[in-house]
C-alpha positions as CSV (number, residue, x, y, z in Angstrom):
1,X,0.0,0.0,0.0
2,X,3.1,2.3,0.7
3,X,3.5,5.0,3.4
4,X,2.0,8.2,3.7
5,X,5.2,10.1,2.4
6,X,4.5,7.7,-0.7
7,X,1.4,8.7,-1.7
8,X,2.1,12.2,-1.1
9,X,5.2,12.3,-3.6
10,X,2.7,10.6,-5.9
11,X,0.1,13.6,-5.3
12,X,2.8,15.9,-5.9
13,X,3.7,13.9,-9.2
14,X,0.3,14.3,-10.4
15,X,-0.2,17.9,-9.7
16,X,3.3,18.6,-11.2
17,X,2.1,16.3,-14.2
18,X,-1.2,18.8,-14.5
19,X,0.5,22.2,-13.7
20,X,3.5,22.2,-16.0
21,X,1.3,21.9,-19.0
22,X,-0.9,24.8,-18.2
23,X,2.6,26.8,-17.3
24,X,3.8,25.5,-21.1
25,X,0.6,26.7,-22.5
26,X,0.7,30.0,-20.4
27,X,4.3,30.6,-21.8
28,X,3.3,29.9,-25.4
29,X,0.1,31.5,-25.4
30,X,-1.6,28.4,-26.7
31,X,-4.9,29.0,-26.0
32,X,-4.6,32.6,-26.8
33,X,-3.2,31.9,-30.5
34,X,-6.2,29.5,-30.6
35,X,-9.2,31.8,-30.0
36,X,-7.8,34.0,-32.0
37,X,-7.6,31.5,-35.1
38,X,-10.8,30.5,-34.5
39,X,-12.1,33.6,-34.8
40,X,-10.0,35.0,-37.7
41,X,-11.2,31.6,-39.8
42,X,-14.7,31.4,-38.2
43,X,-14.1,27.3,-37.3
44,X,-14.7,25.8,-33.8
45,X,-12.0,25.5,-31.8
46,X,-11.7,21.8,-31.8
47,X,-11.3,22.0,-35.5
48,X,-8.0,23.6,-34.9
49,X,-6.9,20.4,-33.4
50,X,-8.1,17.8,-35.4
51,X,-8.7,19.5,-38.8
52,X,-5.9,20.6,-41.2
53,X,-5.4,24.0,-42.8
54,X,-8.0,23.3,-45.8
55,X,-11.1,23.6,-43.2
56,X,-10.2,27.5,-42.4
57,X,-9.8,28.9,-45.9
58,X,-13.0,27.0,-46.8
59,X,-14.2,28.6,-43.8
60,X,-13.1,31.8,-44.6
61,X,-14.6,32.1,-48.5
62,X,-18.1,30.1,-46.9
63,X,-18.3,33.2,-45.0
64,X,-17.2,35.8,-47.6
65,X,-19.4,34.5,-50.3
66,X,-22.6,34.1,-47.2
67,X,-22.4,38.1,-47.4
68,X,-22.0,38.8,-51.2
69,X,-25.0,36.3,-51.9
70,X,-22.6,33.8,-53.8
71,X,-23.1,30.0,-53.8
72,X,-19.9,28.0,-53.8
73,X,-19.9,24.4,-55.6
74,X,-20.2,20.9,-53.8
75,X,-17.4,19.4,-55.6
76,X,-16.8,15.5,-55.2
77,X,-14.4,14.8,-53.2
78,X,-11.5,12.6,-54.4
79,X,-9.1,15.0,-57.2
80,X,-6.4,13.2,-58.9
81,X,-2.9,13.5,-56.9
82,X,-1.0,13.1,-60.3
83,X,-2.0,16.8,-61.5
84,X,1.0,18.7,-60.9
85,X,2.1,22.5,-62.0
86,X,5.0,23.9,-61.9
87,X,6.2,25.2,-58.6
88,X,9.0,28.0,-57.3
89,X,12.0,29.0,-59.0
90,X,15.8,29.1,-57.7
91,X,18.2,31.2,-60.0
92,X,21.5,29.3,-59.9
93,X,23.9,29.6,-57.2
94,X,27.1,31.4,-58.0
95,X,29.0,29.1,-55.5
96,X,32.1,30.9,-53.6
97,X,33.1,31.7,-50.4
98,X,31.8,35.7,-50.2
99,X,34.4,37.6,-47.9
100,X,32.2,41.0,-49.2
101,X,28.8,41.4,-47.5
102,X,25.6,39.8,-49.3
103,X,22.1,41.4,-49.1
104,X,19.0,39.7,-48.6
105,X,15.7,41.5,-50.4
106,X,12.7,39.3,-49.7
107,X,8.7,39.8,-50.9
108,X,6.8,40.5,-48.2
109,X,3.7,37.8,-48.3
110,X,4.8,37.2,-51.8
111,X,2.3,34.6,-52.6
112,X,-0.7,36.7,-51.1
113,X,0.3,39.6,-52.5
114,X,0.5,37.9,-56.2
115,X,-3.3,36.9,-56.1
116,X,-4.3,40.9,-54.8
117,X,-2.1,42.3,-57.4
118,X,-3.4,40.0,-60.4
119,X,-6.8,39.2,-59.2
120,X,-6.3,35.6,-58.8
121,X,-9.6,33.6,-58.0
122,X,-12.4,31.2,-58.6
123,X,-14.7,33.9,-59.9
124,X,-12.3,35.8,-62.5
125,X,-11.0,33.1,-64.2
126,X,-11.9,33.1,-67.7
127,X,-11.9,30.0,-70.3
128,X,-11.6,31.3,-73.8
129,X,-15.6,32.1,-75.1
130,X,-16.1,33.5,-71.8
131,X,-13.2,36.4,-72.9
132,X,-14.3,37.0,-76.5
133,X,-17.0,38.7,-74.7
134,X,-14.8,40.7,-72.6
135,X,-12.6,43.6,-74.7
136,X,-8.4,43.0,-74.1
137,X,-7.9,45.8,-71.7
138,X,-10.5,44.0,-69.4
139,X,-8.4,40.7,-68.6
140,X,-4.9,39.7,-68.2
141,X,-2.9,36.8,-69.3
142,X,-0.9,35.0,-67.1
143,X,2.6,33.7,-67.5
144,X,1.3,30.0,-67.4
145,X,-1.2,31.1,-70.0
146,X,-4.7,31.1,-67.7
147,X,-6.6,34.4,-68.3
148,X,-8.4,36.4,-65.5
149,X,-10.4,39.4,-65.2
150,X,-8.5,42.4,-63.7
151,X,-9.6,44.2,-60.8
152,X,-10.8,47.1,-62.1
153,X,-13.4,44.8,-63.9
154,X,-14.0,42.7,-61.4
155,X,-12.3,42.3,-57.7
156,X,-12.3,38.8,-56.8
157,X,-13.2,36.6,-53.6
158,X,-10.1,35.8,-52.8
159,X,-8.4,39.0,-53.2
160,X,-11.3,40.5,-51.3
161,X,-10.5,38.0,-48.0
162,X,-6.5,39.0,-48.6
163,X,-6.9,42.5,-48.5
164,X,-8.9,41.8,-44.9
165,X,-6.5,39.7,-43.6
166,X,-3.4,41.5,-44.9
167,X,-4.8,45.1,-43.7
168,X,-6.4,43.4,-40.2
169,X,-3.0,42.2,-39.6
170,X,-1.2,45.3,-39.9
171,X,-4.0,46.5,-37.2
172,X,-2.8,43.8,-35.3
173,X,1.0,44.8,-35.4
174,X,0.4,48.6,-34.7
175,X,-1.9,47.7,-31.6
176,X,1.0,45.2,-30.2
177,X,3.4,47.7,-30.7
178,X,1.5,50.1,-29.2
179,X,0.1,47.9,-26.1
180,X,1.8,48.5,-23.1
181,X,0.4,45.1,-21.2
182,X,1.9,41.8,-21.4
183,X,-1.4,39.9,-21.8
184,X,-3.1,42.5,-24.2
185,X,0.8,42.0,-26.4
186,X,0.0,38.2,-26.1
187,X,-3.2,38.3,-28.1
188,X,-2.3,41.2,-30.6
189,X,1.3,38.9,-31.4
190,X,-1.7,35.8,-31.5
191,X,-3.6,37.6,-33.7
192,X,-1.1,38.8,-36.1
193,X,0.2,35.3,-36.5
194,X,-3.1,33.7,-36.8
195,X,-3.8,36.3,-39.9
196,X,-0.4,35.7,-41.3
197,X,-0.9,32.0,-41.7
198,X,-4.8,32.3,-42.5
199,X,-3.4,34.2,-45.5
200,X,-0.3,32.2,-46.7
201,X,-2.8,28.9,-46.6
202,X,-5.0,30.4,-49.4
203,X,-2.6,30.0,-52.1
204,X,-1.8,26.1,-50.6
205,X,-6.1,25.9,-50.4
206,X,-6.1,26.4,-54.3
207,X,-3.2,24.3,-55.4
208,X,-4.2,21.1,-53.0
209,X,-5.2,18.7,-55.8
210,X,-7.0,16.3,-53.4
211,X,-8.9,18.9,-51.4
212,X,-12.5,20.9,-50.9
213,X,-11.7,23.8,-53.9
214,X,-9.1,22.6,-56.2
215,X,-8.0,25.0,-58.8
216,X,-4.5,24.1,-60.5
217,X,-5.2,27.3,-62.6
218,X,-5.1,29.6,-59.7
219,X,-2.0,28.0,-58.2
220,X,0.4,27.7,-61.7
221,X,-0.7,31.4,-62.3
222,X,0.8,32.2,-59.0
223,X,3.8,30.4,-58.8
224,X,4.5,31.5,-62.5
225,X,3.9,35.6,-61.8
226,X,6.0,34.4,-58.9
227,X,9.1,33.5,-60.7
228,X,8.6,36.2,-63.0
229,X,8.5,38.6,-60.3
230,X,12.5,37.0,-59.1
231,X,14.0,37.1,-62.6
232,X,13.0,40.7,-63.4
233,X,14.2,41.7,-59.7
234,X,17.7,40.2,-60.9
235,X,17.1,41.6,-64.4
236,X,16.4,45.4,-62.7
237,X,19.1,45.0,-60.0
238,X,22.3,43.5,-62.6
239,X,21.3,46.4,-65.1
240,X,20.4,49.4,-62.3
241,X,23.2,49.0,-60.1
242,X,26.5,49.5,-62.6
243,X,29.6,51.2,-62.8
244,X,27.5,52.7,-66.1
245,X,25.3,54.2,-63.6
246,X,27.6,55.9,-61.5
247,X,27.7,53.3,-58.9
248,X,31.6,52.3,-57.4
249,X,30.5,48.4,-58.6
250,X,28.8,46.5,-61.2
251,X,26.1,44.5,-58.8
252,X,25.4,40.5,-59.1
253,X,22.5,38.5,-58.0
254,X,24.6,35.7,-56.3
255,X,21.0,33.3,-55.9
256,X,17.7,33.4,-55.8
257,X,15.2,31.0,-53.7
258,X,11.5,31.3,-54.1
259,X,10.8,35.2,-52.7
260,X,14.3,36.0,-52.0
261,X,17.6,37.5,-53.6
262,X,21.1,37.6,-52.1
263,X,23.1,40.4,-53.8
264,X,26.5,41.2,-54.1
265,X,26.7,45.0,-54.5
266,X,30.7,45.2,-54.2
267,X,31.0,47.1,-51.1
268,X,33.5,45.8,-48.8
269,X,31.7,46.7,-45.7
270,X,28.2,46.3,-44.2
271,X,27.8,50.4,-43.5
272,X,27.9,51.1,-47.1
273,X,25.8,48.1,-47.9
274,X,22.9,48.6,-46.0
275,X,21.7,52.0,-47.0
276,X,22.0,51.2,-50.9
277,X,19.9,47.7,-50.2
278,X,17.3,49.4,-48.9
279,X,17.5,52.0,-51.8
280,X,17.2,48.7,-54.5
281,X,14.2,47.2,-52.5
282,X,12.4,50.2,-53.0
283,X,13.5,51.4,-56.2
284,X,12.1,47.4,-57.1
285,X,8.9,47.1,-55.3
286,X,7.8,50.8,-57.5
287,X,8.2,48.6,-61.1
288,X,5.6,46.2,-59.6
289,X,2.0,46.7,-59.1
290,X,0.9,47.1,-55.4
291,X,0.5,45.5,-53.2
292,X,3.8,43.4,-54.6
293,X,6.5,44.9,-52.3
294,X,10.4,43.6,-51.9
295,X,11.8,44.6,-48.6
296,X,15.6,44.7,-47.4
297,X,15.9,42.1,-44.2
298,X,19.3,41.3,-43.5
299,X,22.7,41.1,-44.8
300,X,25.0,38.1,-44.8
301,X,28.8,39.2,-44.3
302,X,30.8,37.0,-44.7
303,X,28.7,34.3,-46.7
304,X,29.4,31.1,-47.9
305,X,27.4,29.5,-50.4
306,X,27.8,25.9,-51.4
307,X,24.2,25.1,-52.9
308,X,20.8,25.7,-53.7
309,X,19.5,26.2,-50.3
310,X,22.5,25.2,-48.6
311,X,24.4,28.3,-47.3
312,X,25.8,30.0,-44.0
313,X,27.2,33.3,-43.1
314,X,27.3,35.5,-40.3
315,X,23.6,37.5,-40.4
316,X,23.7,41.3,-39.7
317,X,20.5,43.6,-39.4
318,X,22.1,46.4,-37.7
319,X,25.3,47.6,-39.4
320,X,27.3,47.9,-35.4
321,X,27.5,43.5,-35.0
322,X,25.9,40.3,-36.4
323,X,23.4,38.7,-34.8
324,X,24.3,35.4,-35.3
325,X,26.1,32.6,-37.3
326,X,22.7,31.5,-39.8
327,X,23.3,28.2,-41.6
328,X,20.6,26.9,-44.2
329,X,20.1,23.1,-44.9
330,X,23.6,22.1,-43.8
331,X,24.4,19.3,-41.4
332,X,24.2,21.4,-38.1
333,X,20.7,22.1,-38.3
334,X,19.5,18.1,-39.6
335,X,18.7,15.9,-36.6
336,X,19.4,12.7,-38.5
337,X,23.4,13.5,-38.7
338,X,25.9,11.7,-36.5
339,X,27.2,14.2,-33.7
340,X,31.1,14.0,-35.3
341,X,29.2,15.5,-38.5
342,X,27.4,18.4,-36.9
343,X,30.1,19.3,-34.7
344,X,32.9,19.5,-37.2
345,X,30.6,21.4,-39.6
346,X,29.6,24.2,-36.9
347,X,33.2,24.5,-35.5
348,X,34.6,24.6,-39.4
349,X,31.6,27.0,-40.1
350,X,32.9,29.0,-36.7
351,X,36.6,29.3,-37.8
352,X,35.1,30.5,-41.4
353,X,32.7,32.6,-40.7
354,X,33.6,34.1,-37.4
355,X,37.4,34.1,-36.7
356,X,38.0,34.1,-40.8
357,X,40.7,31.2,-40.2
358,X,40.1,29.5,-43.5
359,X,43.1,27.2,-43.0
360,X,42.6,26.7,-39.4
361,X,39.2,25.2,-40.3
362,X,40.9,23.4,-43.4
363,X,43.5,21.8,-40.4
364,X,40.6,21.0,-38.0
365,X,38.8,18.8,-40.2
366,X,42.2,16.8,-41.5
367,X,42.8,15.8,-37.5
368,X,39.1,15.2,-36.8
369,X,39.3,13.0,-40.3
370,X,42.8,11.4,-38.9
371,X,41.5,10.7,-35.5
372,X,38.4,9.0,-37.4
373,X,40.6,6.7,-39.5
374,X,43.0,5.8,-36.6
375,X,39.7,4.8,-34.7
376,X,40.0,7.3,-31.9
377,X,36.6,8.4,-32.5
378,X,34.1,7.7,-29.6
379,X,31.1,5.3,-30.9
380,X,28.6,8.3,-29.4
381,X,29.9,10.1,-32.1
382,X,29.0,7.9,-34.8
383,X,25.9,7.5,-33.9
384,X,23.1,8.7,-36.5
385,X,18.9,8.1,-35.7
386,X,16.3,8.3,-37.7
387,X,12.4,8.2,-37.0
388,X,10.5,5.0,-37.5
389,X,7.7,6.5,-39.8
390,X,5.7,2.9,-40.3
391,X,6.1,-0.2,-38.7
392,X,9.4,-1.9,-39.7
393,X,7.5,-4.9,-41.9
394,X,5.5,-2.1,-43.4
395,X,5.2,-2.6,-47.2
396,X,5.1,1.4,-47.1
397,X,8.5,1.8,-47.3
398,X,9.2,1.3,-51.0
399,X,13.3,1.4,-50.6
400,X,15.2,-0.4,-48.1
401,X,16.7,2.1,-45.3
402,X,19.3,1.7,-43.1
403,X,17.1,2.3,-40.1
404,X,14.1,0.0,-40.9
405,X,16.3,-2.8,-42.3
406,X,17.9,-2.4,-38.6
407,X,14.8,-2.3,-36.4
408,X,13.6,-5.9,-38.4
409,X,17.0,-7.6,-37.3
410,X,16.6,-6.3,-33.7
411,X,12.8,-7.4,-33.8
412,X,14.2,-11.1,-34.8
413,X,16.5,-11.0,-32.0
414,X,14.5,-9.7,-28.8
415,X,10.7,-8.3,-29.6
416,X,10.4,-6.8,-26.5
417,X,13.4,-4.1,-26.4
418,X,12.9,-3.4,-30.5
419,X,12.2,0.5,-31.5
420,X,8.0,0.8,-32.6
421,X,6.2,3.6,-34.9
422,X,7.7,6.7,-33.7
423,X,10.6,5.9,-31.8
424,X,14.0,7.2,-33.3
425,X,16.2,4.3,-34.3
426,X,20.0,5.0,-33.3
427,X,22.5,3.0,-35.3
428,X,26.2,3.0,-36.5
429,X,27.6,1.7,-39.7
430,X,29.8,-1.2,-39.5
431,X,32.5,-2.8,-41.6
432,X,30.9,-5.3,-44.1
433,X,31.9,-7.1,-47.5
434,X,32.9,-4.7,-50.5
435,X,30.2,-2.9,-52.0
436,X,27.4,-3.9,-49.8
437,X,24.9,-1.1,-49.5
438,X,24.2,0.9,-46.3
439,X,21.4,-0.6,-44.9
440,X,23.2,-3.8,-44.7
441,X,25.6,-2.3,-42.5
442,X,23.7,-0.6,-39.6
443,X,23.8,-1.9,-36.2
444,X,22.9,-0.9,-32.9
445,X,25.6,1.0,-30.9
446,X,25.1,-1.3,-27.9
447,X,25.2,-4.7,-29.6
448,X,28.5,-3.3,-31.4
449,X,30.2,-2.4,-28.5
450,X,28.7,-5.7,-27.0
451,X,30.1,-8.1,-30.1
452,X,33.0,-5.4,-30.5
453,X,32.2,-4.9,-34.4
454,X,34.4,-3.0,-36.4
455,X,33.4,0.8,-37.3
456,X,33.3,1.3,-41.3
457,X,35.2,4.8,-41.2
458,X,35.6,5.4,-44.8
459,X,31.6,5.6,-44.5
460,X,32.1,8.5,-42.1
């Protein structure tokens, strides 16, 4: 039965167990963020938490359409998941190690803004008969070829809900800024966030092929006015910004990702970068039509770019010190690398980026690589886990993995200590005949150390 001290350290458990949630969701403003989704959508709360994104923009045009006396269609549900359109662009990375400060001009709600500026929606797309009644000046072509009515012939549902959202939401910001109480901050920041993604979903809402509202036609029109919008940013920058011009440098659009450009304007030092980035995201957001806006965030100084959306460099928004070392898709920041591989990226990165000790980072990784080979290497550093999606047997999992292939052998051996659905599988790779593929040579840590298997280091 246990002593009285025993059932009160189990009381306490339980109250602990029940109190440090409701601190969490205090501290995150959970139920805050919540109300205030609920009633920027219009959806019950519970659908928050059990219904995906689809529900709230459905939500959001049942009601808009309710008040303009519109009826929407009860399409079938199903859609065909092999309907695809073409998605974001990425101008080619001009690889290099930048020791010259890089700036960053990014849309603001580029998506959102797109379907405002062209009138993208279910009730201004045209087919073709529908615009030989219509003179030219009345609709617009898009880049993917769609065609749909502009807005001073017609303003569309969905650019109608934007313009709420996207003008309720800068409401929201001014009132945070302006509140002066912690809890009145808390719903304002709730608010804000809960109108920022409400908006960014519509453009998903559209695309999703196997959904309530499909329209491909709405979604290829925006990603295509989308790229459009990054190659004549590049195309105004590279032919603005010239010795020609007056300027000390001839500037280069180093790469482009989805809503963002990374220039090299020549200066050597982020003072004299700054003020003329803010100058181009300007002078580029005027050759657009509103509300299509570019905006100067950060600067990069130094910057090393090594791939599409792999980069790192030392992130500056004030010109007096960086804010902080920002690395993009590279081993530090992916769970599923061994610790030896994030570490000797960051501290490589680190001598790079921070001290500028190229060859000191060049002369780190030769004795990290020599201390591998000679096996000096701790097995905890070797280590690499992955999630187990499905069960291990699962037909789901069309190509072998290392991890799966591991979690059947461990099954075999004991049942009871094997990793289930959603446990992370940690494993090492191991010596094995020539040429054998990966998942043939993971094994558990322990067992290794247990059987004292030999560590496959040219793996590493």
């Amino acid at each position: 039965m246990g002593s009285d001290a025993d059932r009160r350290r189990l009381a306490v458990y339980c109250l602990k167990d029940a109190y440090l949630p409701q601190q969490l969701m205090n501290k995150l403003s959970i139920m805050v963020n919540y109300i205030e989704m609920a009633r920027v959508t219009g959806v019950p709360l519970n659908f928050l938490l059990t219904r995906g994104q689809q529900i709230k923009v459905f939500s959001m045009i049942l009601r808009k359409t309710k008040g303009l006396g519109l009826l929407i269609p009860n399409l079938r549900k199903g859609g065909n998941e092999d309907q695809t359109y073409e998605g974001a662009t990425v101008i080619d990375p001009k690889k290099a190690y930048y020791e010259v400060p890089i700036a960053t001009l990014d849309f603001a709600s580029l998506y959102p803004s797109i379907m405002q500026a062209y009138n993208l929606c279910y009730s201004t797309l045209l087919d073709s008969d529908s615009a030989k009644l219509l003179s030219p000046e009345q609709y617009e072509k898009s880049p993917s070829g769609h065609l749909f009515v502009k807005n001073s012939t017609k303003k569309g549902i969905l650019p109608q809900i934007l313009d709420e959202l996207l003008a309720a939401r800068k409401r929201a910001k001014k009132d945070m800024a302006a509140a002066t109480d912690p809890m009145e901050k808390a719903v304002q920041n709730g608010r804000q966030l809960a109108l920022k993604i409400s908006a960014n979903s519509v453009y998903g809402f559209t695309g999703a092929t196997v959904g309530q509202l499909p329209c491909l036609p709405i979604a290829s029109s925006t990603t295509s006015y989308g790229r459009n919008l990054l190659l004549e940013t590049r195309t105004f920058v590279e032919k603005t910004y010239t010795v020609e011009n007056g300027y000390p440098y001839n500037a280069e659009v180093v790469y482009g990702d989805t809503d963002s450009v990374m220039i090299n304007f020549g200066y050597k030092t982020v003072h004299e970068c700054m003020p003329l980035a803010e100058k181009a995201a300007e002078a580029c957001s005027n050759i657009f039509p509103s509300p299509i806006k570019l905006e100067f965030e950060k600067v990069y100084f130094p910057y090393l770019l090594m791939n599409k959306k792999r980069y790192a460099g030392l992130l500056w928004t004030s010109p007096d010190k960086y804010d902080k070392m920002d690395a993009k898709g590279l081993e530090t920041v992916r769970r599923d690398n061994c610790l030896l591989v994030r570490r000797l990226v960051d501290t490589c990165l680190r001598k790079i980026l921070i001290e500028r000790n190229v060859p000191g980072a060049i002369h780190y990784a030769k004795t990290v690589i020599s201390d591998l080979l000679q096996n000096k290497m701790d097995i905890s550093m070797l280590v690499i886990s992955k999630s187990l999606g499905k069960s291990a047997d699962d037909e789901g999992y069309k190509a072998k993995q290392a991890h799966v292939e591991l979690a059947m052998r461990m099954r075999k051996r004991d049942a009871g200590s094997a990793p289930n659905v959603g446990d992370r599988v940690a494993y090492v790779i191991i010596q094995a005949a020539k040429g054998a593929p990966a998942y043939e040579k993971s094994e558990d840590p322990v067992y290794v150390l247990d059987n004292n298997l030999p560590i496959d280091t040219d793996y590493y």
